[in-house]
N, C-alpha and C positions, 0 to 999 in steps of 0.2 A: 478440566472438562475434557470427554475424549472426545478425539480428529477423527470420526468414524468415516473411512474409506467410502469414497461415493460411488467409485469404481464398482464397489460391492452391491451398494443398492440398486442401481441400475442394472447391475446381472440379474437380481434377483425380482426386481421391479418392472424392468421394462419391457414387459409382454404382456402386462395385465393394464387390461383397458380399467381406469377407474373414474369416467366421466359422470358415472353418474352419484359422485358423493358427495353431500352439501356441503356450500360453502366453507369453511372451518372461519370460527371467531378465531378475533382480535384477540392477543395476550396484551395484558396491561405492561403499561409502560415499564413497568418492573421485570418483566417476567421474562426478560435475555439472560440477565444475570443471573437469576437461578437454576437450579436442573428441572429438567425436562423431563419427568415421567412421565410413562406408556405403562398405564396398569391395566392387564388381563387378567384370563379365567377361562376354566374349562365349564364350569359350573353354570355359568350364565348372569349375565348382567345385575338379576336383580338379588343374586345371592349377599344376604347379609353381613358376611366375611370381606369381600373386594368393598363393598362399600363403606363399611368402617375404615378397609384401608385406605381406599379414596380420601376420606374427609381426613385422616392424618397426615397424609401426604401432602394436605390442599395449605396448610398452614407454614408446610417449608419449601415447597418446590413448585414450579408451572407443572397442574397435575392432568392428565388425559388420562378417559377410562375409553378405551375400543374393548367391546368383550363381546359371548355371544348371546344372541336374543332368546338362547335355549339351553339346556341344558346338554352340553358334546363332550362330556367326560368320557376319557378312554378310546381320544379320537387319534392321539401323539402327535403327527405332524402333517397331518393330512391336510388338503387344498381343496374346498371348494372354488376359486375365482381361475385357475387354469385348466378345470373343466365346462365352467357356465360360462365363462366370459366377464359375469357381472353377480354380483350381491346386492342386497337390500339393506342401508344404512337406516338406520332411525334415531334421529338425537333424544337424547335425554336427559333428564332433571337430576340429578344426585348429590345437588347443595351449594354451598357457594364454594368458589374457587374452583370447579370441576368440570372440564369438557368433557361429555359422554356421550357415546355413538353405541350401539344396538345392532349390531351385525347380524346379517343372518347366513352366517358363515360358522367356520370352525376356529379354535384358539389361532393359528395358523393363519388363516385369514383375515382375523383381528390385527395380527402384527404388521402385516401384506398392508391393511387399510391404512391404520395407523400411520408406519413410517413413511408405507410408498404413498399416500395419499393425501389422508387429512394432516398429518404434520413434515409433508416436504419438503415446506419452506425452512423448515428448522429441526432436525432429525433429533429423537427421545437422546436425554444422556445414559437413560438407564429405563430397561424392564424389566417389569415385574410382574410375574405371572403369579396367579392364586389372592387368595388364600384357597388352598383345596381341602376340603373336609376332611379325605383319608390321606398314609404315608405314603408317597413313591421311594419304595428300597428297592432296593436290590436288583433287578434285571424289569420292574415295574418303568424305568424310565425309557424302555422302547413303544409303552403302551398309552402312559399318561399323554390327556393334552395338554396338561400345566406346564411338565415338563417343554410337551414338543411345542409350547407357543416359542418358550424361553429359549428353545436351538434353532427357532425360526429366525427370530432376533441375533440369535449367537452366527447363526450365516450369514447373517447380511453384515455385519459386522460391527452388531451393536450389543455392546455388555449388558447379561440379564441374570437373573434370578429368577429359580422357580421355588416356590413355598409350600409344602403341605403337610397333611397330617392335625390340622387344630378341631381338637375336642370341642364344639362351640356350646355340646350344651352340659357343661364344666362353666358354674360360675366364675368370672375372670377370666376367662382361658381369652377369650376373642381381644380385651385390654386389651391385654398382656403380650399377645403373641403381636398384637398390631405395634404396640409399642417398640420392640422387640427388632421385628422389623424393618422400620423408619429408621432407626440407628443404626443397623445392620448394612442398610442400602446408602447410608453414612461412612461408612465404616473404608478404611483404605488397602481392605482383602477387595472390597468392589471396586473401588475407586480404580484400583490398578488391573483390574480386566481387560487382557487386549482383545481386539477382535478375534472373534472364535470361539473363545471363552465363557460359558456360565457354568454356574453355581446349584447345583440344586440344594434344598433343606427340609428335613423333615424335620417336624417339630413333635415328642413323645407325648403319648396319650394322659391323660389326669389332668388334673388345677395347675396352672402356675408356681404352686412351691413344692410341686414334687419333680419340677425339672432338677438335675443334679448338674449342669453345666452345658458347655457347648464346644461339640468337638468336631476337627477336620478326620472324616472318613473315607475310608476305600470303597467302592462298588461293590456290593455282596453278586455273587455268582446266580445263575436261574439256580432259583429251588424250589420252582412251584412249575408244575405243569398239567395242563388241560385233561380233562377227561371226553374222550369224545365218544358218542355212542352213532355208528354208521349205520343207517340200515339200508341196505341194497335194493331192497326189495322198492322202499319209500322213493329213494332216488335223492335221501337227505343223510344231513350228519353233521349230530347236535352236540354243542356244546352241555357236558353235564357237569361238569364243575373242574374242582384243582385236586389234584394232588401229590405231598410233599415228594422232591425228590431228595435224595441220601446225600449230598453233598457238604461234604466239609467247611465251616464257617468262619471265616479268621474273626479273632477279639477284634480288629480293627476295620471288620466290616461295618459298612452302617446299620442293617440290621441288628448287629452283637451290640452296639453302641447305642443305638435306640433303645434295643429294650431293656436298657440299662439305665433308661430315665435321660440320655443327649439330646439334646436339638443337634443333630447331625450335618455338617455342607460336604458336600461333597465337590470337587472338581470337578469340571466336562469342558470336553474340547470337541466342537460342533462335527470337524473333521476327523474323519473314522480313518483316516487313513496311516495303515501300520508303518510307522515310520523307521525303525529298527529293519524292516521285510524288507522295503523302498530298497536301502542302504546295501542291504546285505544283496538283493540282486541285481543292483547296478554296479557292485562293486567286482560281483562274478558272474558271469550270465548263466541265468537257471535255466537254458538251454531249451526253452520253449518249442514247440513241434512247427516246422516252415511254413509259411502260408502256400499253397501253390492253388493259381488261379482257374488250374482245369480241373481242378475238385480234388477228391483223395489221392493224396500218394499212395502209388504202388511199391 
């Protein structure tokens, strides 16, 4: 089971007033010894994907569903609760074995409630964000919330997984992919997640027997970019859609991998910070411009 740094949660926790979340139930007297799941979604609480995954989760693990009461796809990492102060929790019904709460927050907030709140007393061993209907490839993980719930988690310093891409209305697909999963979030590529760390997974479109396997991918590059139409006159400027840019693909992108029939994981480390850069300017000073306190040098 992982030692998730408390140090961390409290950075990340302790500004957000969460007084007003109910009580959280009692875990059966069983439920130390198992893991801890904290299952999200960008999609929203009643989506029938998170909650298949729920009742499979409910039969191996102490299962928590915090998700949002709406649908906040394409939120990434964004924070409703250190702008308001406070959100609207609502528990829920989603079968037996399953704590659910009803945020009226973003993925992000879910995790916020979640770990800093309704489960303090004993912090998730593992999240897991999704199931999300479409794929997050390629440069899509600055935008999803599935992703950004799973790098909320990943900051505070708790191992997660973000899921998407399942075809649900592909007989089998929802199974399969749930099954799939469960054993995934089993599996000791998770297990062994230190803080900082998650996993994203896109799962390729069609039935379950036209996956052709599952592989460890690279990050595909942005190759899709906005069309924007500005008019001056209006005093606005509209989003009008994507298009593709010319960038070269590696075979070991996840996208090349994907459409090649993979369930894709990709690697992510919550912290962006270029570490080779770090190295190389403390090692020589990149000779940055003086500060001088009476404004511009002459």
């Amino acid at each position: 089971m992982h030692r998730t740094p408390r140090i961390l949660i409290l950075a990340l926790f302790g500004l957000v007033p969460l007084g007003a979340i109910p009580p959280q139930a009692t875990p059966s007297p069983q439920a130390d010894d198992r893991p801890r799941i904290l299952i999200t979604n960008d999609n929203g609480i009643d989506d029938p994907k998170l909650i298949a995954l729920a009742r499979a989760f409910a039969d191996r693990a102490e299962t928590w569903v915090v998700a949002p009461a709406q649908d906040q796809s394409g939120s990434s990492t964004y924070l409703k609760l250190p702008r308001t102060g406070s959100v609207a929790v609502e528990r829920r019904d989603l079968g037996p074995g399953i704590e659910a709460f009803a945020v009226d927050g973003f993925p992000g907030d879910c995790v916020m409630v979640g770990a800093g709140g309704i489960m303090k007393d004993r912090l998730p061993t593992l999240v897991v964000s999704g199931i999300n209907g479409g794929p997050n490839l390629g440069a899509d993980w600055l935008f999803s919330g599935t992703i950004g719930a799973a790098r909320v988690a990943a900051l505070a310093g708790i191992p997660a997984i973000a899921v998407s891409g399942l075809d649900d209305d592909v007989p089998g697909a929802v199974e399969a992919a749930v099954d799939w999963v469960v054993r995934f979030a089993e599996h000791r590529t998770v297990r062994e997640l230190e803080p900082g760390e998650y996993l994203t997974v896109s799962l390729p479109p069609g039935g379950p027997t036209e996956v052709k396997g599952v592989k460890v991918a690279d990050r595909a590059p942005l190759r899709r970019g906005p069309i924007l139409d500005y008019d001056e006159a209006a005093g606005t400027c509209k989003f009008a859609g994507l298009t593709t840019l010319e960038v070269p693909l590696s075979p070991i992108a996840d996208e090349s991998l994907h459409a090649d029939g993979m369930v894709v994981v990709v690697p992510m480390h919550a912290n962006e910070v270029n570490s080779l850069r770090f190295l190389q300017w403390t090692r020589s000073d990149p000779g940055f411009p003086s500060w001088s306190s009476g404004g511009p040098e002459r």
